[in-house]
Backbone as CSV, one residue per row, in Angstrom:
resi,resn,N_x,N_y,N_z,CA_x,CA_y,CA_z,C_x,C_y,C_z
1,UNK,100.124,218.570,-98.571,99.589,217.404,-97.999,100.697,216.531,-97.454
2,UNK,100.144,216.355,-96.120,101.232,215.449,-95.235,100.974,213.802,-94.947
3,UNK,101.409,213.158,-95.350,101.166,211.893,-95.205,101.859,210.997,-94.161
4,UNK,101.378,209.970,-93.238,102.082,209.950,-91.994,101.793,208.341,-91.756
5,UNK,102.554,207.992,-91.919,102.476,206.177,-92.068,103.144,206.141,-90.361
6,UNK,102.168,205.079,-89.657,103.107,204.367,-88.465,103.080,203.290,-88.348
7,UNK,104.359,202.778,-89.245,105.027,201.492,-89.333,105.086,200.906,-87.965
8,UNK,105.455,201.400,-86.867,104.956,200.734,-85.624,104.149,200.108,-84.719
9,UNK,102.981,201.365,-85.026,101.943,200.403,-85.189,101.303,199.535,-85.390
10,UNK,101.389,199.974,-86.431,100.963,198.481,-87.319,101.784,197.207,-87.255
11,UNK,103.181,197.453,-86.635,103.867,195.876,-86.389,103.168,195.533,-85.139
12,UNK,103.145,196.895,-84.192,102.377,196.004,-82.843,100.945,195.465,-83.154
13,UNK,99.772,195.956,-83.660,98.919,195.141,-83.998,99.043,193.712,-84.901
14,UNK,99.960,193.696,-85.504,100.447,192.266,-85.889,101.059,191.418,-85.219
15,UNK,101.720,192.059,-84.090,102.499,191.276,-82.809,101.158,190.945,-82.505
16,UNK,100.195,191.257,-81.653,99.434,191.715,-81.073,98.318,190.160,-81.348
17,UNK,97.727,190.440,-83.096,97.408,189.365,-83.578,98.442,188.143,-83.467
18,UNK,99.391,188.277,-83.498,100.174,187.068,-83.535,99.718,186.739,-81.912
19,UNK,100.281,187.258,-81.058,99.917,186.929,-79.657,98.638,186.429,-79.463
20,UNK,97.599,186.867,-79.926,96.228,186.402,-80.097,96.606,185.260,-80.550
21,UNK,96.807,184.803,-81.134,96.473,183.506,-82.327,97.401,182.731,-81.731
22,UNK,98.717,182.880,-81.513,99.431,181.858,-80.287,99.115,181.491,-79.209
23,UNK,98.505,183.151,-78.143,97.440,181.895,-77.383,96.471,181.160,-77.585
24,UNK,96.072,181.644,-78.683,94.366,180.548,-79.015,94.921,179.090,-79.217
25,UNK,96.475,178.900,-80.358,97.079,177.525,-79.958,97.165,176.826,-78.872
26,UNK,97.784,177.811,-78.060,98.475,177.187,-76.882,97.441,176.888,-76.097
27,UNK,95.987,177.634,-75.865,95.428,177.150,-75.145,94.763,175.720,-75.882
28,UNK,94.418,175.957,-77.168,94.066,175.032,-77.932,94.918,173.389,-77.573
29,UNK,96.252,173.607,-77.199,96.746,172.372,-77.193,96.940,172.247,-75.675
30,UNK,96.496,172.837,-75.010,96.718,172.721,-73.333,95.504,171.467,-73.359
31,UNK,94.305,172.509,-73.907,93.489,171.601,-74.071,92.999,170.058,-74.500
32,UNK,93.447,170.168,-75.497,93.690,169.083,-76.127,94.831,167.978,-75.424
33,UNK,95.558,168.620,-74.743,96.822,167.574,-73.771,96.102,167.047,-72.753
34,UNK,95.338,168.260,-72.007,94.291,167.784,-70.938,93.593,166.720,-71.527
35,UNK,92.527,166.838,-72.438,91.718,166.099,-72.844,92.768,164.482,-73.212
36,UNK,93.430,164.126,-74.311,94.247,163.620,-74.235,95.149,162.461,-72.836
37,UNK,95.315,163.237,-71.616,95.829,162.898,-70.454,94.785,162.157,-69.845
38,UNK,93.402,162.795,-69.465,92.131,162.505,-69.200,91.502,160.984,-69.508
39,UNK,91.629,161.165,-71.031,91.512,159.989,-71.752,91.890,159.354,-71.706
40,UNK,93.548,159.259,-71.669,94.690,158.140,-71.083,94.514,157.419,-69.421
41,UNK,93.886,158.515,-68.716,93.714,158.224,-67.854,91.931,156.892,-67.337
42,UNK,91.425,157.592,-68.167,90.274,156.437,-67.870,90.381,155.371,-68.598
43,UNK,91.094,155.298,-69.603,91.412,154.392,-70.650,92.201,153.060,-69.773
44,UNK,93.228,153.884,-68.918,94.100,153.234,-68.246,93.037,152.152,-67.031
45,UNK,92.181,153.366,-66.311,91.586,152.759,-65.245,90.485,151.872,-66.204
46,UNK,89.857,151.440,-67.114,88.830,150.633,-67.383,89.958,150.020,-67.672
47,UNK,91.085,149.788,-68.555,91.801,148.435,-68.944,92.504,147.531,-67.300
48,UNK,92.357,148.489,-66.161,92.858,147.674,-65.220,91.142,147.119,-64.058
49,UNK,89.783,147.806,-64.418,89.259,147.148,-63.915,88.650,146.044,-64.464
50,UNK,89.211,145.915,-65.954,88.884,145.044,-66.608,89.880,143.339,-66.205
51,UNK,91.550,144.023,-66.287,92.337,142.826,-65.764,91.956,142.275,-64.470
52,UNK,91.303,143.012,-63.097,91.017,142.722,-62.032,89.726,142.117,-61.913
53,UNK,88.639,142.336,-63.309,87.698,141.337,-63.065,88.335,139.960,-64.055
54,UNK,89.199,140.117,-64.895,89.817,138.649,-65.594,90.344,138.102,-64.572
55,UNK,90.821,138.688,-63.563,91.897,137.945,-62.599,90.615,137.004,-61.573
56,UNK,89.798,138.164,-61.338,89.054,137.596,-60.396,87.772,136.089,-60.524
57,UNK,87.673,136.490,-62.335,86.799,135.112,-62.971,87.739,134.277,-63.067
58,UNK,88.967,134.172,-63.602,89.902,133.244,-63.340,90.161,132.574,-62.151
59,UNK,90.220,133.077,-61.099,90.258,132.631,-59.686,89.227,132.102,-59.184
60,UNK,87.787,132.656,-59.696,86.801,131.644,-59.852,86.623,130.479,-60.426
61,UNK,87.236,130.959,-61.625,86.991,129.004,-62.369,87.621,128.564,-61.848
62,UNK,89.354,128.968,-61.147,89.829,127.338,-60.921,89.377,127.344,-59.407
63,UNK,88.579,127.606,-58.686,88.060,127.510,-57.376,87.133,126.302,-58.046
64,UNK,86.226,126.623,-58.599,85.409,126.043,-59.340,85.534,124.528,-59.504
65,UNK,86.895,124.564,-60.744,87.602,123.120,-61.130,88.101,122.682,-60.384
66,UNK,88.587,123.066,-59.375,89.462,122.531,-57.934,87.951,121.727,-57.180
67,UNK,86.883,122.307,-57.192,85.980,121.409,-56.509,85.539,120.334,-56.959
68,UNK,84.941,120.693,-58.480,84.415,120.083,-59.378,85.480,118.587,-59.704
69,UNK,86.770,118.538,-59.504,87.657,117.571,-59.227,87.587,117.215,-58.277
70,UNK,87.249,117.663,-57.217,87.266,117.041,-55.408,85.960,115.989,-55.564
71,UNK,84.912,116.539,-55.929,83.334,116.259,-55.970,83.733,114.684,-56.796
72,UNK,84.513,115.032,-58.367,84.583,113.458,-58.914,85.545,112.683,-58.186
73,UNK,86.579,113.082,-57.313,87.286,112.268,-57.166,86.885,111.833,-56.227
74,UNK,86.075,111.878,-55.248,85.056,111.239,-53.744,83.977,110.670,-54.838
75,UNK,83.233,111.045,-55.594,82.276,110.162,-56.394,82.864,108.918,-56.589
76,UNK,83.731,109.139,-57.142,84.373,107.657,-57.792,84.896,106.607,-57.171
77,UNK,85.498,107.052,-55.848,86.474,106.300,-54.685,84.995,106.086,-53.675
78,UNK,85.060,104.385,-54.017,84.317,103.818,-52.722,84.895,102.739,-52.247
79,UNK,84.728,103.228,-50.776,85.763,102.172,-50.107,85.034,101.066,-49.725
80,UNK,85.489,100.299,-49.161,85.107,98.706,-49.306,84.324,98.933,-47.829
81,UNK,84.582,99.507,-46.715,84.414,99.691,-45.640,82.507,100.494,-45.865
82,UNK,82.795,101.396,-46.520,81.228,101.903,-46.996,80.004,100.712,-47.389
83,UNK,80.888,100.288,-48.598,80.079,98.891,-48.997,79.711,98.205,-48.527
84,UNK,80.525,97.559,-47.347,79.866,96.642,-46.068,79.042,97.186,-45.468
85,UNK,79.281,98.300,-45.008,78.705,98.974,-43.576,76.914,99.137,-44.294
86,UNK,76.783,99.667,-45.936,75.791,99.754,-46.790,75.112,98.549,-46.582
87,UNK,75.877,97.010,-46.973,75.098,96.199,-47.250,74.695,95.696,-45.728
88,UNK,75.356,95.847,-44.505,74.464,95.808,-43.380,73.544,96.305,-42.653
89,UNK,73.203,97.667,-43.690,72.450,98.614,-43.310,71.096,97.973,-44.162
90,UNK,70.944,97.241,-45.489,70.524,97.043,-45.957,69.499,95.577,-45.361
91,UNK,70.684,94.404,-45.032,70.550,93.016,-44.578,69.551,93.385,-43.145
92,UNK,70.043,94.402,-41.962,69.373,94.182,-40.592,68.136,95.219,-41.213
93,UNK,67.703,96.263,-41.696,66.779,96.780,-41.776,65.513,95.807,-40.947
94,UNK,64.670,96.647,-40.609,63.378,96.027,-40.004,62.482,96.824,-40.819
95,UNK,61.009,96.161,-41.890,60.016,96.478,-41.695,58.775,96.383,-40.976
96,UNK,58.510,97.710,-40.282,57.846,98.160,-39.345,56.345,97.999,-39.501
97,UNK,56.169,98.218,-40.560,54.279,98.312,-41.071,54.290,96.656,-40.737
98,UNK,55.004,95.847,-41.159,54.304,94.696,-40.939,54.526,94.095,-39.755
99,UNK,55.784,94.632,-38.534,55.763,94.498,-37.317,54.699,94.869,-36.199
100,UNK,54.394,96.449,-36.825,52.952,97.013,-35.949,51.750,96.441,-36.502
101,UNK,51.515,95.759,-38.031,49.977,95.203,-38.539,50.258,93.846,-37.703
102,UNK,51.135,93.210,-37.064,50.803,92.108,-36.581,50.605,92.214,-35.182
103,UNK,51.357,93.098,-34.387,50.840,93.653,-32.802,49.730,93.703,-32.931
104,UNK,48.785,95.129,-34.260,47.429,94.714,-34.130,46.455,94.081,-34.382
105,UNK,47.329,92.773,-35.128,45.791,92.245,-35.447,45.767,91.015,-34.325
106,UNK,46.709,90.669,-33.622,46.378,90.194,-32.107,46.510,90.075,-30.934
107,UNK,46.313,91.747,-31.328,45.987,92.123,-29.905,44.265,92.420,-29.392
108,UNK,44.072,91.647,-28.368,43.038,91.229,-28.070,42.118,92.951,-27.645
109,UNK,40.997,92.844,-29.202,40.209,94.239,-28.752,38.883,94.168,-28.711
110,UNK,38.477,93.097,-28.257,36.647,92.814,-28.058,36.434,93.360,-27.306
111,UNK,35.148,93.911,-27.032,34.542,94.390,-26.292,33.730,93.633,-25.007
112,UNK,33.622,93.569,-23.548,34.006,94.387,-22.943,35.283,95.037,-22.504
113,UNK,36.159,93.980,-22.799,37.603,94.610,-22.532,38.139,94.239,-23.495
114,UNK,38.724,95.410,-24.032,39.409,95.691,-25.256,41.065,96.337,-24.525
115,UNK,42.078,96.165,-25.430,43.387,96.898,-24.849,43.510,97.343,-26.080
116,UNK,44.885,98.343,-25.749,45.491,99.301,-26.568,46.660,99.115,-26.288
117,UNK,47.333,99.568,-26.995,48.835,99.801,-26.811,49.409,101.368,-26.518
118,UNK,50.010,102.085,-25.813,50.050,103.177,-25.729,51.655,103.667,-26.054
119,UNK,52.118,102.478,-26.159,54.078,103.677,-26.691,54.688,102.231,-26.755
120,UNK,55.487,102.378,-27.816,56.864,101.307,-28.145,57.606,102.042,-28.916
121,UNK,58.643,101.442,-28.245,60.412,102.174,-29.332,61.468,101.067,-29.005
122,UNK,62.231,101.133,-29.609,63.133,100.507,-29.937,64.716,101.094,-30.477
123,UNK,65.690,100.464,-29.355,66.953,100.757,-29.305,68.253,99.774,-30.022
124,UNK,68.042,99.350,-31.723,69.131,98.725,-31.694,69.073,97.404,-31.663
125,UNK,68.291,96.549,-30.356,68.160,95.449,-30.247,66.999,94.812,-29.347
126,UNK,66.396,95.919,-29.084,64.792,95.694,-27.976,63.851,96.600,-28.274
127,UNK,63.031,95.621,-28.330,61.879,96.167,-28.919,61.064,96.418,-27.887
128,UNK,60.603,97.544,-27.050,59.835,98.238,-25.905,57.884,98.481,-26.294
129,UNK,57.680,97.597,-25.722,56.023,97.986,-25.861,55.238,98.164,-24.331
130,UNK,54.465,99.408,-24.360,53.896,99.464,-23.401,51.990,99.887,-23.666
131,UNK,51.169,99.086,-22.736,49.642,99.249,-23.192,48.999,99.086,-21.732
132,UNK,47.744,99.262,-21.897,46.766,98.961,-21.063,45.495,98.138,-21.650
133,UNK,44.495,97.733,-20.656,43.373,96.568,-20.991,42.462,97.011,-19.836
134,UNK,41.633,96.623,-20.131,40.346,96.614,-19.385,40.232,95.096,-18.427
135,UNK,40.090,95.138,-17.515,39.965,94.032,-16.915,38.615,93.410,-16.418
136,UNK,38.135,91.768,-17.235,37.292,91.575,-17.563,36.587,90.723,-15.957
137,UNK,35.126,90.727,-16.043,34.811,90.008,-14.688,35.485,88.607,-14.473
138,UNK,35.846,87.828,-15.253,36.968,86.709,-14.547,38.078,87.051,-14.306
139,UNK,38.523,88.026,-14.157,40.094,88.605,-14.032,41.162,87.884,-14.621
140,UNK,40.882,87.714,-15.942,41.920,86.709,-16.896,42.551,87.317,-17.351
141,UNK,42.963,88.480,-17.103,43.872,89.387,-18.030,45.551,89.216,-18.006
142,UNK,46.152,88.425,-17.116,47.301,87.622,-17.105,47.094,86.827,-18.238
143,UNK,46.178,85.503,-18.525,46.184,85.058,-19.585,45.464,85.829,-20.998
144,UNK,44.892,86.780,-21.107,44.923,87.056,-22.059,46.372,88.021,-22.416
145,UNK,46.981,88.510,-21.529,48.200,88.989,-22.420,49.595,87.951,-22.804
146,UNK,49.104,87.185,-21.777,49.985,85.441,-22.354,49.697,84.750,-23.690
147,UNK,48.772,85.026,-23.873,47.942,84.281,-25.145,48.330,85.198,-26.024
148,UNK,48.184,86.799,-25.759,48.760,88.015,-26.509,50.075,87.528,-27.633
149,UNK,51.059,87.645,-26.246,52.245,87.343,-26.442,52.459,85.955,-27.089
150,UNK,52.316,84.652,-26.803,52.723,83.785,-27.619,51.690,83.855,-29.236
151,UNK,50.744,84.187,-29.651,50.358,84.816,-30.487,51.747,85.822,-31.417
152,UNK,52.411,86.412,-30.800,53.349,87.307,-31.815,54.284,86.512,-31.841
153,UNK,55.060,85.627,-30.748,55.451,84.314,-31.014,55.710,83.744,-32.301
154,UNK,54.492,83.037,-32.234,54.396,82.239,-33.189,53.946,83.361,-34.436
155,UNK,53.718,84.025,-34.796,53.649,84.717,-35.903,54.865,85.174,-37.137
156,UNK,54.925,85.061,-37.954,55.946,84.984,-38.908,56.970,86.349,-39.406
157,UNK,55.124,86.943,-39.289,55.942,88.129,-39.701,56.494,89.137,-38.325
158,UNK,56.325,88.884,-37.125,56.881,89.665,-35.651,57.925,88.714,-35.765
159,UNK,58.340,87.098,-35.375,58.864,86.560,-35.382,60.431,86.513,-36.156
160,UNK,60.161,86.847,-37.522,61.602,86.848,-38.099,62.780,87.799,-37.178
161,UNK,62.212,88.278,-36.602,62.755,89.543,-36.564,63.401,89.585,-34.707
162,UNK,62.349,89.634,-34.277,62.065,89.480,-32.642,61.802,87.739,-32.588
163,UNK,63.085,87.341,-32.151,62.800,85.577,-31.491,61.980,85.333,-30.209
164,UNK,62.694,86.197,-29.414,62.279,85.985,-28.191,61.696,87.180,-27.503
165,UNK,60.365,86.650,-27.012,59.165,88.033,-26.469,58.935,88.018,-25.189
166,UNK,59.288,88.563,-24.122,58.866,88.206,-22.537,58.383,89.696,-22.169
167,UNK,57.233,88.976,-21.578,56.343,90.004,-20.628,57.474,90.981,-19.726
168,UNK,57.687,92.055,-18.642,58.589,92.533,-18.088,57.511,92.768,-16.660
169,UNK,56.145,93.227,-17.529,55.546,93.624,-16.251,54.341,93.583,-16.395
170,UNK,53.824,93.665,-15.177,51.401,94.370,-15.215,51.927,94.988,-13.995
171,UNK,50.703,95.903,-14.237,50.164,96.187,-13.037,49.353,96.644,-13.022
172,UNK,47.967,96.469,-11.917,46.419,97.149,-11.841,46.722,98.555,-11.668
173,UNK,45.744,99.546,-12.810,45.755,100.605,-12.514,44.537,101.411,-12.636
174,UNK,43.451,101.106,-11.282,42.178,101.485,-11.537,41.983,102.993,-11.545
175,UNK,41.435,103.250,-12.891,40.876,104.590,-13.129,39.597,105.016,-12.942
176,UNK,38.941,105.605,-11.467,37.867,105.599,-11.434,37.197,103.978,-11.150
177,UNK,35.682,104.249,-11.815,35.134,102.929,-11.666,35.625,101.807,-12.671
178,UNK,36.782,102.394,-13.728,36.816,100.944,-14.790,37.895,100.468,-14.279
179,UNK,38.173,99.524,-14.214,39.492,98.484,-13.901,40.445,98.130,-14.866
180,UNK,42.021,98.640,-14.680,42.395,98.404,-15.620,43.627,97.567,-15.212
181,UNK,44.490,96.971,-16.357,45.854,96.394,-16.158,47.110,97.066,-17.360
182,UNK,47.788,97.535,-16.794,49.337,97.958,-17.601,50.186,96.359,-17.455
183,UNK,50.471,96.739,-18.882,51.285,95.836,-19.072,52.363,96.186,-20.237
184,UNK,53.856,95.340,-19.947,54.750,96.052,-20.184,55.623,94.692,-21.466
185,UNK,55.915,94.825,-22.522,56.753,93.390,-22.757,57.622,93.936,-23.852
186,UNK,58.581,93.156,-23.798,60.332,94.114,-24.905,60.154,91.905,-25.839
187,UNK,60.414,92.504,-26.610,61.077,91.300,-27.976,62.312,92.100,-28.143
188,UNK,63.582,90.859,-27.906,64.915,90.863,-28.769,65.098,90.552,-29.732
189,UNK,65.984,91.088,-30.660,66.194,91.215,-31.804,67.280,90.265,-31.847
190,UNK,67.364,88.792,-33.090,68.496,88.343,-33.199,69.035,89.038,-34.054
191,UNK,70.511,88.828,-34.275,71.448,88.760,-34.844,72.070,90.967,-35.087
192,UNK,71.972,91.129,-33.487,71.823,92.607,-33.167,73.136,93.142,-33.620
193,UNK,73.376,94.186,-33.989,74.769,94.896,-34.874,75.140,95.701,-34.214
């Protein structure tokens, strides 16, 4: 009986395993370096889109506080020039409701001839009114818009305001069969700005 050992063999299958098992490391830590690198790498990019949104809320707030200081420091600073210009805005004011309730309550609207007023405005310091009337069989409609007019005259509440009231104009403007008169009259404003 012959017995036949091959010691060679058997070292190369142990090389063999060894080679096995060193690459399973090596790939094992390739891996793991990758993974590792990977990680470093997004780790890296969230900690810098994180500084670029700190940078960017920072640059917001003091945009922010930079206004929020502009805003108090114009709040607080009033110039003397405002204040006047305020309290003359305040002093000339005109109320209007009781300028137009006194145009109408005499302005002459009986019937058969009744007038209207058809447009007024005012620039500052003149007061523009323009109307028409019916013109009655005595053809008094010169004095009734005379009587009109010194009527707002003497009235207290047109008066404060508007001193002086002059007619500017008439004129006949027959429409059809009714007869009419335009008439035109401006009040100045004292103490005009």
């Amino acid at each position: 009986m012959k017995y036949q050992i091959n010691v060679i063999q058997q070292l190369r299958q142990k090389q063999k395993r060894a080679q096995n098992i060193q690459s399973s490391i090596n790939i094992m830590v390739a891996i793991s370096i990758a993974l590792l690198i990977v990680s470093m790498i997004y780790t890296a990019s969230r900690i810098m889109l994180m500084n670029l949104t700190l940078d960017a809320e920072k640059n917001e707030l003091a945009r922010i506080e930079s206004e929020y200081s502009k805003y108090k420091s114009t709040r607080m600073i009033v110039e003397k020039a405002d204040i006047e210009l305020l309290d003359k805005l305040l002093t000339s004011r005109i109320y209007w409701t009781k300028k137009l309730a006194s145009m109408a309550l005499h302005l002459p609207n009986q019937p058969p001839n009744p007038y209207w007023i058809t447009s007024f405005g005012f620039n500052r310091t003149r007061f523009n009114v323009k109307g028409y009337g019916l013109i009655s069989p005595e053809q008094e409609q010169l004095i009734t818009i005379d009587d009109y007019l010194n009527s707002l005259r003497n009235d207290s509440t047109f008066n404060d305001v508007f001193k002086t009231c002059y007619l500017n104009s008439t004129v006949r403007a027959d429409e059809g069969s009714k007869e009419r008169v335009s008439f035109d009259f401006s009040a100045e404003k004292t103490g005009a700005y």
